[in-house]
N, C-alpha and C positions, 0 to 999 in steps of 0.2 A: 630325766625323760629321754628312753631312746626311741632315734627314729628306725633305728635298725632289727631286723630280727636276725641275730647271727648264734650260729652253733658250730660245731663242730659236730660233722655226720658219721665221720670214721677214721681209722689210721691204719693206711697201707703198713707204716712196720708194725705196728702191733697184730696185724692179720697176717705176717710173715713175709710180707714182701721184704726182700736185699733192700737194706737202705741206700745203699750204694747204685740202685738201679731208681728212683726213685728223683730223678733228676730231667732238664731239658734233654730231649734227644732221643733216651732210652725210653722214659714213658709218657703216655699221652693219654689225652681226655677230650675227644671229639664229640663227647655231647654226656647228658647227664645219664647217658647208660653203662657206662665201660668205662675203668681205668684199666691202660696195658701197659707194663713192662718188661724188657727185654735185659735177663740177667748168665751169664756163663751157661749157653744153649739150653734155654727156655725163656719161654713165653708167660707172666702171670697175666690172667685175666680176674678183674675184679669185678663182679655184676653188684652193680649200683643198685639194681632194682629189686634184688634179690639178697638184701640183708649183709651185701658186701662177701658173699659168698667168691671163696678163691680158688680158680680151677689153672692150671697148669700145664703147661703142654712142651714135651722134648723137641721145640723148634732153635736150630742156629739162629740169631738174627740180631740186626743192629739197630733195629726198629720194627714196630708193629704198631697199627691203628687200626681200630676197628671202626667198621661202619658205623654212621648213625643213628640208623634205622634198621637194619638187621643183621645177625651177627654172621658176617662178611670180617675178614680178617684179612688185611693186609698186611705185607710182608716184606722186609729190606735187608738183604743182605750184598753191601756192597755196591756193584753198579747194577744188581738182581732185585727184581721185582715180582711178588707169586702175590696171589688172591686165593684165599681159601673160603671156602664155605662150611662154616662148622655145624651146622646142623646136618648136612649130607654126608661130612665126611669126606670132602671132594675140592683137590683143586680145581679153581676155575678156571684163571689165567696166568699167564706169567708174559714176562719182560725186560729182556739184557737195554739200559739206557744206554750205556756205552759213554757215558760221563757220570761224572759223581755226583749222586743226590745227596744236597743241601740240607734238603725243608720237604714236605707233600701235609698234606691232609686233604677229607675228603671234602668235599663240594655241594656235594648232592650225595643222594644216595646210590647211584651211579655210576660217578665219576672224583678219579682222583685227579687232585693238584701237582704236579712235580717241579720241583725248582732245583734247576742245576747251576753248575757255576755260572752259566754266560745264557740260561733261557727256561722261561715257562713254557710245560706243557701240560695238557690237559688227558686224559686217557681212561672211557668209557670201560673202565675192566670188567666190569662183569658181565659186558657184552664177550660171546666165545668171538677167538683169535680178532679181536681188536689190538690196534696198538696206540701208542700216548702220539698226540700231533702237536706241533711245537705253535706257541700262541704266539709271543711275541719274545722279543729278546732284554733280555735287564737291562737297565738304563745304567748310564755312565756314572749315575749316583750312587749306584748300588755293584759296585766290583767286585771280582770274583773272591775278594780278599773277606768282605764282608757277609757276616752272619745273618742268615735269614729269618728272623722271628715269629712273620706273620703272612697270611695269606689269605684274601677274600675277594667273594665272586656277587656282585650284586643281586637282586632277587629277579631282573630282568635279565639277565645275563649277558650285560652290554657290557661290563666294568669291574674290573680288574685291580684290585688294588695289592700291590707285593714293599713288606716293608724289613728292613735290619739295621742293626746298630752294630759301631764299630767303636775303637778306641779313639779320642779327641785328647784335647791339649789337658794338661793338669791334670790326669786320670778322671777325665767327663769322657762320658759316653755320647756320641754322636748318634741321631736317627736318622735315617731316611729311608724314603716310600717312593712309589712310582703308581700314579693314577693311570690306568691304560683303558683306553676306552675299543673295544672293538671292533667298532661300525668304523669309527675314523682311522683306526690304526694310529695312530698317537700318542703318545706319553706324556704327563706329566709330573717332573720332580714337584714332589713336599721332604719340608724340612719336619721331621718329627719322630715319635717312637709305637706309636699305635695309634689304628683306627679300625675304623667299620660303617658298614653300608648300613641303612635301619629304611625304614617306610614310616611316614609321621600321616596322621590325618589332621588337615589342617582346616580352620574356620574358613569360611566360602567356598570351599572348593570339593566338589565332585570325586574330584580323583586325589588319589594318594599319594604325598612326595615320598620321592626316594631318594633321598639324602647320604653323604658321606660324614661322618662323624668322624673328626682326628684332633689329634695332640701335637701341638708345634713346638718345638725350641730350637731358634737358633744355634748353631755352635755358635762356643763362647759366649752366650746368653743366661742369665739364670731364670730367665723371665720363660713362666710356658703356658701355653694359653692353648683353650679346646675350639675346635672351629664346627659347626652346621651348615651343610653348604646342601643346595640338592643339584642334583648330576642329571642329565638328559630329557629335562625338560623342551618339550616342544619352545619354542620362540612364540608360536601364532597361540599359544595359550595364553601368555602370559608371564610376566615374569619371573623367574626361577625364586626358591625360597632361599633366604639366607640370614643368619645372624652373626651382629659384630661378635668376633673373638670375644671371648672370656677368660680371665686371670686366674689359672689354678691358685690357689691357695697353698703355696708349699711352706711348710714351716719353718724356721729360722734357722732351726738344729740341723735338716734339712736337704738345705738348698742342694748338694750337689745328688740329690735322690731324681732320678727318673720314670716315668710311667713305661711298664712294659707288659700292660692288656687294658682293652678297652672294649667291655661287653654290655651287650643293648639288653635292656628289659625293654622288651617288642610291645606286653600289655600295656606298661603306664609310660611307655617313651623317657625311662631314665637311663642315662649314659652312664654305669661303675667303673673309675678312672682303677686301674691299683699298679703302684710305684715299687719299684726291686726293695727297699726299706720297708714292705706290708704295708702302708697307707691306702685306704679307700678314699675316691672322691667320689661325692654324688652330681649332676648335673640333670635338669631339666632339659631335654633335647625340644622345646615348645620354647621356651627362653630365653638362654643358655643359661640359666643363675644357679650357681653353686647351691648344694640344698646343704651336703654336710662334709666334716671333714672327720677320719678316724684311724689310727695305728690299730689294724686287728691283727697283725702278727709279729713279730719279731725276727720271722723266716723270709725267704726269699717265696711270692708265690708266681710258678712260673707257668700255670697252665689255670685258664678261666673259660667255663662254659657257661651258656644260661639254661634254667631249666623251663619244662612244662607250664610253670605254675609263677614263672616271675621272680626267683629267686636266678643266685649268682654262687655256682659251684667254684671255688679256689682249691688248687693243691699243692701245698707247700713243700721245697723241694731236701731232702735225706731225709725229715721225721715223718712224711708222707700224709699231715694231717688234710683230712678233707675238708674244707668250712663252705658255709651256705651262708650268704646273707642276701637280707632279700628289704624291700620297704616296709617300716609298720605305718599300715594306712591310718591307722586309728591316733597316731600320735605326731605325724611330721607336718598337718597343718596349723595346731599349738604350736609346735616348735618354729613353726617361719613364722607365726604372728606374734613370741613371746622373745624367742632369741635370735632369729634374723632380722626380726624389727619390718615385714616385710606383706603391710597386708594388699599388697596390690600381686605379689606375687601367690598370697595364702587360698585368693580370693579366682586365679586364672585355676590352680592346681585341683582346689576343691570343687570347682565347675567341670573342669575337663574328666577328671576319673572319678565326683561323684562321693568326693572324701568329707567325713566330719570333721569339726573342730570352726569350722568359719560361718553356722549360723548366724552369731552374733554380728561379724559383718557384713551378711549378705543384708541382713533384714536394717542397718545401717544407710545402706546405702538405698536401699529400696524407699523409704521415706526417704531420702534425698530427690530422690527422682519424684515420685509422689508429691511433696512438696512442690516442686517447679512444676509440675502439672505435665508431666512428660510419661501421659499413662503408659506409652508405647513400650520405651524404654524399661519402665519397671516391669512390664508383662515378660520382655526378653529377658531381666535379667532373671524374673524368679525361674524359666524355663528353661535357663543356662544356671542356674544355683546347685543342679545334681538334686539332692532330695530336702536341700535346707530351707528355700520357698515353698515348697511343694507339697504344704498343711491346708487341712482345714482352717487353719485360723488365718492366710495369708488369703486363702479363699474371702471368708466371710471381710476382710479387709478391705477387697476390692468391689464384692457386693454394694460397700457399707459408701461409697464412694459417687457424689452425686455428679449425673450424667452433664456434660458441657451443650450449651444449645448448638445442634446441627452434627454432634459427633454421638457415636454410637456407646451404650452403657459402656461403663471402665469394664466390667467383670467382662463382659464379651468382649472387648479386645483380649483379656488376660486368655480367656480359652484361644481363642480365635488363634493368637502368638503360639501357645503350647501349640494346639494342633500343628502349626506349620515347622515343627520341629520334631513332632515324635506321637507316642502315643499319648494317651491320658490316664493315669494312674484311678484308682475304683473312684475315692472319693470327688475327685473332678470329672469323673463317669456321670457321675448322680445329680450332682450340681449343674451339670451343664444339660442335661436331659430333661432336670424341671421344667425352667424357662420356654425350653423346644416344645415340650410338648403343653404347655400353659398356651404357647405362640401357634398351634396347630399345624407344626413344620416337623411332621415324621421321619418324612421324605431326606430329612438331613442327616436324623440318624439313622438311617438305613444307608446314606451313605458314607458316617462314620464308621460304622459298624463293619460295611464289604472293604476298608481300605484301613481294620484294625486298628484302628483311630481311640477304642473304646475297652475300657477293662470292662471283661463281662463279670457279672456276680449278679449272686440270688434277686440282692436289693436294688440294682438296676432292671432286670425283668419283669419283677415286682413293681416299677416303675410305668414300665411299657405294656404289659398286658392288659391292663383297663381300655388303651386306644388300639393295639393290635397286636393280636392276641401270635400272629408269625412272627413277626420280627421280637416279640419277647421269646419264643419256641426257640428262636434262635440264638438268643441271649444264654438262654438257663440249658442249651446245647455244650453249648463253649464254657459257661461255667460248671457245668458234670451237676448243674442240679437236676438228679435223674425223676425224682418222684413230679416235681413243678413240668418238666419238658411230656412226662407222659401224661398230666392233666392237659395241657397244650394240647398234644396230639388226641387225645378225647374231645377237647373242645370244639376242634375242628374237624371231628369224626373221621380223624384216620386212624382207623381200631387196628386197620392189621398194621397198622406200625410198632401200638406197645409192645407186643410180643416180641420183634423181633429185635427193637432197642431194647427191653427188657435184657435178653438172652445176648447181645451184644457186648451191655455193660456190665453183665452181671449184676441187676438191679433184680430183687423181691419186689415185687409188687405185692401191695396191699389194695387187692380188687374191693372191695367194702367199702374200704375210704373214696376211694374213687367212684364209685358210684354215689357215694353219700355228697359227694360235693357237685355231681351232676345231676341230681336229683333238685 
């Protein structure tokens, strides 16, 4: 059983790219649109989007990266900096640094990154005659001797994080990183090889963390562990989020292998660890628990983007292969509850993104709760289950459930709990509108209704038109049931309405029927 979906998308040398250019430095992969490599004056561009189509271009240069959003080209030769715009045809901007670039990539769509030997700057290029303004200066951890690997800018653009590895004792590779914050002006050294900022949505809270995700190991350590930490949190909120370090899993054969990319899947909040040896790790950034561990290459891979859709672009360095791997939703809750042995973990995962495989223990645990007489509890959990509670039969369960004296029916808790967490899905639409309208309380679902509280469908307005004949109009509106919504509007004699919903929705009317039923 894998949890992984991994392929292989394409290969720069078999599309003719120099192998030989196909390395850290010369080519780059700033987002899942563009691979660029810079080979004995020229440029290959590889459009990812476009069937890996390779266009070429008679430029000198020691580097080039392309935008990540529109094809904007950047350009290094030496202590020279130009911006091109390739659809006009047209330089944009240029810029002598006047010390030697390091590292750059872009930031935004905007703005490049530059790292020289002794300072970050930042530089709005394709604004006309802007120049790069220096942010801060590299920390003492990070010497001008040291190789820069990595570079990110928070989603709030408060935080800075610049990291590189140098040569350590024994032929180990040393990391180190520089957290810089820029409201305080401040730095702080981490010991490690890669991180990244991410935004996590957390249980109770309103607003979004923004978290720093990184990899630690001491020198002279074999031990390396991932950290979650979140960054800039107000104080008068609350306490900042955090979880204890977690123990990579490095293999035995192994140990002196290092992590050198650390890319966020932003949809499901998973961290892909990947080690200069091709090793993937997975981690839960909600947390921190290792989900898997896998060798997908043999190669060095020295450039990771994430894509659109939640996948993790890799490109491996001289055979140029491109690989994708991305989560299989359908198979990694089996897999924690069968070979991580791990159902309190199977049980947070399949709640939060809504994954299969952990029915069996949601509805476990839900008679547990049930049993102890804690209808509250089981109302929340089946409306935190994703869609494993969330039957007709888990319904008729709570129905089935006789009322305690002075406390209100179990089933209306269970709506009651769902409403306050989201919508209602059709069949708890219908089950919960019986009772309402048996109770002659319309008035509620009219205000479930204006606050989308309620799946509309045929069989709910079919429901509500026998008591009011508007609020079902409005029902079989929102469900596109055209022929039911223009009997509505006859019932309540607003005739020049059919026409014009007619000719709207592009609905035939069948005028005969509709008389025969008004009749």
């Amino acid at each position: 059983m894998s949890i992984i979906h991994f392929n292989e998308v394409l290969n720069l040398g078999q599309l003719g790219v120099p192998t030989d250019a196909i390395k850290f430095g010369s080519c780059s992969m700033e987002s899942d649109k563009w691979v660029v490599c810079c080979n004995e004056g020229q440029v290959s561009m590889c459009d990812l989007k476009n069937n890996g189509t390779v266009s070429r271009r008679p430029i000198q240069a020691d580097a080039a990266i392309m935008n990540p959003s529109v094809n904007v080209l950047a350009v290094q030769s030496g202590q020279q900096l130009q911006i091109f715009n390739l659809e006009l045809k047209a330089k944009m901007n240029s810029f002598s640094m006047g010390e030697s670039v390091v590292f750059w990539r872009w930031i935004d769509q905007k703005t490049l990154a530059v790292v020289t030997t002794g300072c970050v700057y930042h530089w709005a290029c394709v604004e006309a005659n802007s120049k790069p303004f220096k942010v801060f200066d590299r920390h003492t951890s990070l010497p001008s001797s040291m190789q820069i690997i990595n570079y990110d800018v928070s989603d709030d653009g408060k935080w800075c994080l610049n990291g590189g590895i140098s040569a350590g004792e024994n032929n180990s590779i040393n990391g180190n990183m520089q957290l810089y914050s820029l409201e305080k002006k401040v730095s702080q050294p981490l010991t490690g090889h890669a991180a990244a900022f991410a935004k996590l949505k957390l249980p109770g809270r309103d607003d979004e963390a923004q978290v720093l995700v990184f990899h630690q190991q001491a020198p002279r350590s074999p031990e390396q562990k991932i950290y979650v930490m979140e960054v800039g949190r107000d104080p008068s909120k609350g306490a900042a989020f955090k979880l204890a370090p977690t123990q990579i899993p490095i293999p035995q054969d192994a140990i002196t292998d290092f992590i050198v990319s650390l890319t966020i899947d932003s949809e499901n909040s998973i961290a892909f660890l990947i080690s200069k040896m091709g090793y993937l790790y997975m981690f839960d950034m909600h947390t921190g628990a290792a989900l898997y561990r896998a060798r997908i290459s043999q190669d060095t891979i020295f450039s990771t983007v994430p894509t659109s859709n939640g996948a993790i672009l890799g490109l491996t360095a001289r055979k140029g292969q491109l690989l994708s791997v991305s989560m299989n939703k359908d198979n990694i809750i089996p897999y924690i509850i069968n070979t991580l042995q791990n159902n309190d973990l199977a049980l947070k995962l399949s709640s939060r993104l809504s994954l299969p495989g952990a029915e069996g223990l949601f509805k476990l645990e839900l008679e547990k709760l049930l049993a102890s007489g804690d209808i509250t509890g089981a109302a929340k959990l089946a409306g935190s289950s994703g869609n494993a509670l969330r039957t007709p039969e888990i319904i008729a369960r709570f129905q089935q459930l006789p009322a305690q004296p002075g406390q209100p029916q179990p089933v209306f808790v269970y709506f009651s709990t769902l409403l306050e967490s989201g919508p209602l899905n059709e069949q708890e639409s219908i089950e919960l509108t019986k009772p309402v309208l048996q109770q002659g309380r319309p008035q509620l679902l009219e205000k479930w209704l204006k606050e989308d509280k309620l799946a509309c469908s045929e069989a709910l307005g079919d429901l509500i038109i026998g008591q009011d004949v508007g609020m079902a109009l409005s029902v079989y509106l929102r469900a596109s049931c055209h022929s039911k919504a223009i009997t509505c509007f006859a019932q309540r004699g607003e005739y020049a309405k059919i026409v014009a919903y007619s000719k709207q929705v592009s609905h035939t009317m069948d005028y005969q029927a509709l008389l025969n039923q008004l009749v």
